[in-house]
C-alpha positions in Angstrom: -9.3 185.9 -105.5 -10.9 184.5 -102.2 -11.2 188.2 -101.5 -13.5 189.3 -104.5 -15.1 186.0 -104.1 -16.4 186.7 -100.5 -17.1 190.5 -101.7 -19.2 189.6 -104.5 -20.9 186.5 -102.7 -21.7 189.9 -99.9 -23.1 192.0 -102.8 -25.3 189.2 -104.4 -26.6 188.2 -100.7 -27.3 191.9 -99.9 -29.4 192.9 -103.2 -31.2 189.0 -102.7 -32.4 190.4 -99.1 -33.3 193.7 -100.8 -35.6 192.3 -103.6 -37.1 190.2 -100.6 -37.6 193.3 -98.4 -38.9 195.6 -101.6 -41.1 192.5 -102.3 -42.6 192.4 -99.2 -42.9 195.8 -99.0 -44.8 196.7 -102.2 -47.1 194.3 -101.8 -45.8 191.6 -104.5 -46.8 188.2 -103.8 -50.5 189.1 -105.3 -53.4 187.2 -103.0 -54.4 188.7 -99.7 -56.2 189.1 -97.4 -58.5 186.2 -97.6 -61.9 185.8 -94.9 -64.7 183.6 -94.6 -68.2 184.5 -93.0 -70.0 181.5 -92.1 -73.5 181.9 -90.4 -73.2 181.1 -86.5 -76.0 178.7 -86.7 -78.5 178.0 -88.7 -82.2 176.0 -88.4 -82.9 172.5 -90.1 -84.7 172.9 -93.8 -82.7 176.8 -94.1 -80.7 177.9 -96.6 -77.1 179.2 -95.8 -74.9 181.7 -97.9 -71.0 180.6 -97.4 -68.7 183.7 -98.3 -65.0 183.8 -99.1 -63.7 186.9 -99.5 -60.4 187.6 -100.7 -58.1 190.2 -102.9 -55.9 189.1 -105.2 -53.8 192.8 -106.0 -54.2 192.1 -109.7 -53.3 188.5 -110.2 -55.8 186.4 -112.0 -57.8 183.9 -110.0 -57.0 180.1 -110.5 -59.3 178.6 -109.0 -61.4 178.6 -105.4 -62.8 175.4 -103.7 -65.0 174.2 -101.2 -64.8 171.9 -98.7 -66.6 170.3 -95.3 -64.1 168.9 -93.0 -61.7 166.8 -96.0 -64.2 166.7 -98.7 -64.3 168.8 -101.1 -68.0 169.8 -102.9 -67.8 172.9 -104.8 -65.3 174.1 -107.0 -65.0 177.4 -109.3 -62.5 177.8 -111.9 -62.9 180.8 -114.0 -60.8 179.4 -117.2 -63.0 176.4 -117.1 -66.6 176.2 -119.0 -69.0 176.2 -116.5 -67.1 177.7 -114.6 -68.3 176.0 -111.9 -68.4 172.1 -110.5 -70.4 170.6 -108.0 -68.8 167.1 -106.0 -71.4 164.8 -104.6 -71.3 164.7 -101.2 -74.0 163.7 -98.5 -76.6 165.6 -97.6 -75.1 168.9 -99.1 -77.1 170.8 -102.1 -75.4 173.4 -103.7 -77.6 176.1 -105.5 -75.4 176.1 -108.7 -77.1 179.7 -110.0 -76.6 181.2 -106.5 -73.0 180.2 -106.1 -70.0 181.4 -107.7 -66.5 183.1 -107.3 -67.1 184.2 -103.6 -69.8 182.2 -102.0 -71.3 179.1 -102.2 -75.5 178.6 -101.4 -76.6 175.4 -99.6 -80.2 174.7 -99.7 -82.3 172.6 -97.2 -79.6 172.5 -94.6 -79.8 169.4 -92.0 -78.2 168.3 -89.0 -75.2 166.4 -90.3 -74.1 169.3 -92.4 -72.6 170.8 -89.2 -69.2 171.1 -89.2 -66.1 173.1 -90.5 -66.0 174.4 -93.7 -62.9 175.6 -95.9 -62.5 177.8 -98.4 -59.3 177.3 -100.5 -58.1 180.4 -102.9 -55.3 180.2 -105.3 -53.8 182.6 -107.7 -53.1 181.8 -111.4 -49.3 181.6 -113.3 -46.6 183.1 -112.3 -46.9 182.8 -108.5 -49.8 180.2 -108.0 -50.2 181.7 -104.0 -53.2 179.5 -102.1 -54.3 180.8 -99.1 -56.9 178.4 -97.4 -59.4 179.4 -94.3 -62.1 177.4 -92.5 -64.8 178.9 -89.8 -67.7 176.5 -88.4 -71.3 176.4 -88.5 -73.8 174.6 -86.3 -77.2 173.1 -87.2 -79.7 173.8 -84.6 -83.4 173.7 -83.5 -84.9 176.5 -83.2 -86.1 177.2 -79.8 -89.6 175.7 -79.4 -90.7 177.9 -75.8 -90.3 180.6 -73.4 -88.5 179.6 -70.2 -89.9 178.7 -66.8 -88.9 180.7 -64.3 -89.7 179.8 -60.8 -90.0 182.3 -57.6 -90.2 181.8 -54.1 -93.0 184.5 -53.8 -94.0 187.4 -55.9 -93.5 190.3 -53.6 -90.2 191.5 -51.9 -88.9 194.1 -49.5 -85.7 195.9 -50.3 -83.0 194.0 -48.3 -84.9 190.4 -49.2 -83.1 187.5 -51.2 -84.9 186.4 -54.1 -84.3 183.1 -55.1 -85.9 180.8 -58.3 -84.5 179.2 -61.0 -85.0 179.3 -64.5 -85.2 176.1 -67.1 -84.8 176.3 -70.7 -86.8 174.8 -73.7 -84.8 171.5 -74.8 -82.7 172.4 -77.6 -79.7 170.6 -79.3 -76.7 172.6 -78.5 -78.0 172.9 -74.8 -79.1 176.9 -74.9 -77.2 179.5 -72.7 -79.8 180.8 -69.7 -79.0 184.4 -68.7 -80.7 186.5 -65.9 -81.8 190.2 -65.9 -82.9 192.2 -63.0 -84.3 195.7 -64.5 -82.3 195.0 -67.4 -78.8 194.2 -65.3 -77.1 190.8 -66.0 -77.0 189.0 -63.2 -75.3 186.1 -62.7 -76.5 182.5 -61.9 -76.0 180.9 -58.9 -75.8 177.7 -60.4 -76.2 176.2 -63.6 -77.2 172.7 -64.7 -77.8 170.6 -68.0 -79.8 167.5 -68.1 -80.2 165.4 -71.3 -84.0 164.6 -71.7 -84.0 162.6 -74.6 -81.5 161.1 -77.0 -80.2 164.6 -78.7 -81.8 167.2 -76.5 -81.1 168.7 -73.6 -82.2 171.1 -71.2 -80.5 173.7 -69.6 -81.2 175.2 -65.6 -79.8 178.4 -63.7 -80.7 179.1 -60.2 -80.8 182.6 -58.9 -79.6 184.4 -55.6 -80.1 188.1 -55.2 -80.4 190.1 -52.7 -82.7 193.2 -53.5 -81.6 196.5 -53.7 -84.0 198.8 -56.0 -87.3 198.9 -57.1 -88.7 201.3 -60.0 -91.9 203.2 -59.2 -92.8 199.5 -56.4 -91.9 197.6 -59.6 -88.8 194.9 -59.9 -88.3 193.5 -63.5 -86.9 189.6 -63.7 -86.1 188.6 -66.9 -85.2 185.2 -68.0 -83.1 184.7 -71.6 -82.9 181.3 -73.4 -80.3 181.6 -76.3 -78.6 179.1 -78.8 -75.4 180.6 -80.1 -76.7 184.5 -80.0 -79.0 183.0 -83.2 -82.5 181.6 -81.6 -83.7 183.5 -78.4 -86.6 183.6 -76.2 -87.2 184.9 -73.0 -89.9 185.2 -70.1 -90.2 188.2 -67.8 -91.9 189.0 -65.0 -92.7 191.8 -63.1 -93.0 191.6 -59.1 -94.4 194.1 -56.4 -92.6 195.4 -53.5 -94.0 194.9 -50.5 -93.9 197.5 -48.4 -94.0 197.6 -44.4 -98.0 197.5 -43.1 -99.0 200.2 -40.5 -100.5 199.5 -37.3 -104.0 200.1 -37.1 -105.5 203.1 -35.2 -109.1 201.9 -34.9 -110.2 198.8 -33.3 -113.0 196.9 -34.0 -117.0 197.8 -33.6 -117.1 195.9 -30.3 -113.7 197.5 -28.9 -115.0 200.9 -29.6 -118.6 200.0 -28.0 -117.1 198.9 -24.8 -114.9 201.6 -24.7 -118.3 204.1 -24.9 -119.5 202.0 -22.1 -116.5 202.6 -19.9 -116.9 206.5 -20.9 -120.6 206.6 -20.1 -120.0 204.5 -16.6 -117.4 207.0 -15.5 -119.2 209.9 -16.4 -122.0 208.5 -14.2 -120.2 207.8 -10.9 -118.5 211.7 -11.2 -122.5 212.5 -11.5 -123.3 210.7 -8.3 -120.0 211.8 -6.6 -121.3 215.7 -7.4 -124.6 215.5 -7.0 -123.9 214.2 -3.1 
């Protein structure tokens, strides 16, 4: 009896593990593949478009919320009439007739609406899956000028260092600088960032190359001020080479006249010489 016991408890165990492994196999277990594109970065007073993108494999939807950090602020439920809900929270304004099943618009965007934001899917009866994802967006200035790049002199000789630095516009995130030298990434010799007021701050990177190439007497040096990949400026500027100065062959009016007078002296003693 213990026998067929352990035999059948075997056969039970092995078709359980089956229906798992068939399960996982076919694909049962309805929602997948759920992803959330959140803008990078975005400017104070913008609009953002939140998207959450999922597949459910032919289960109906339940319901999909919203939320910054804990709170939750938008919610849509498609059994429910709206389907959609808006939660107050501060500071956020949901464009109700933009938003719906996979996104979720948020007008006049300001700083305190940085942050992570989570998108939370579940499936309806029988399995009720939820599969929840969060990405984060920044609030930032746009960039409000070019950089400042500083040289030591604007001419250079193959073999020369060229030294400067470059500062960046304040900004809040402090911006990444980059250098370019005829479009090549360089990089920095140093990099610094000083706060300059109470939310800004402003980024330096010092430069230390030693020159190789010029293109037709021409050497490009480029500057790049970013925030994020999102807000970018840049300065550029475009130095001479210098090339080696040759010796001069002519002297000056009175060299050459007193070297006619040494000419016209000689040629008179050899007169008087011959003449004796």
């Amino acid at each position: 009896m213990n026998c067929k016991s352990r035999r059948l408890n075997r056969s039970m165990l092995t078709r359980l593990i089956s229906l798992v492994l068939l399960a996982h196999i076919t694909g049962v277990g309805g929602l997948r593949s759920v992803w959330l594109k959140v803008p990078v970065a975005v400017a104070p007073g913008q609009s953002a478009t939140l998207e959450c993108n999922y597949d459910l494999e032919g289960e109906p939807l339940y319901t999909v919320k919203w939320y910054k950090g804990r709170q939750e602020f938008f919610r849509y439920v498609p059994k429910e009439h709206p389907h959609t809900r808006v939660f107050p929270l501060p500071g956020v304004t949901v464009d109700i007739n933009a938003s719906g099943p996979k996104m979720v618009v948020l007008r006049d965007i300001q700083m305190e609406l940085a942050g992570r934001y989570r998108c939370e899917v579940s499936s309806d009866a029988p399995n009720f899956h939820t599969e929840v994802v969060s990405a984060h967006m920044h609030v930032v200035h746009m960039l409000e000028s070019d950089p400042v790049v500083r040289l030591e002199k604007s001419r250079y000789s193959v073999g020369d260092v060229l030294r400067g630095n470059c500062t960046s516009p304040a900004s809040n995130p402090p911006a990444n600088v980059t250098w370019l030298i005829n479009g090549n990434k360089i990089n920095a010799s140093y990099i610094s960032r000083t706060p300059v007021s109470l939310n800004k701050i402003v980024s330096q990177a010092g430069l230390e190359f030693e020159v190789n190439t010029f293109t037709q007497g021409k050497m490009r040096v480029t500057c790049i001020a970013d925030v994020y990949g999102v807000y970018t400026t840049q300065t550029e500027l475009v130095l001479d080479e210098e090339k080696p100065r040759l010796a001069s062959v002519r002297g000056s009016g009175s060299e050459r006249m007193s070297q006619s007078l040494i000419v016209v002296a000689t040629a008179a003693c050899l007169s008087m010489v011959f003449t004796r």
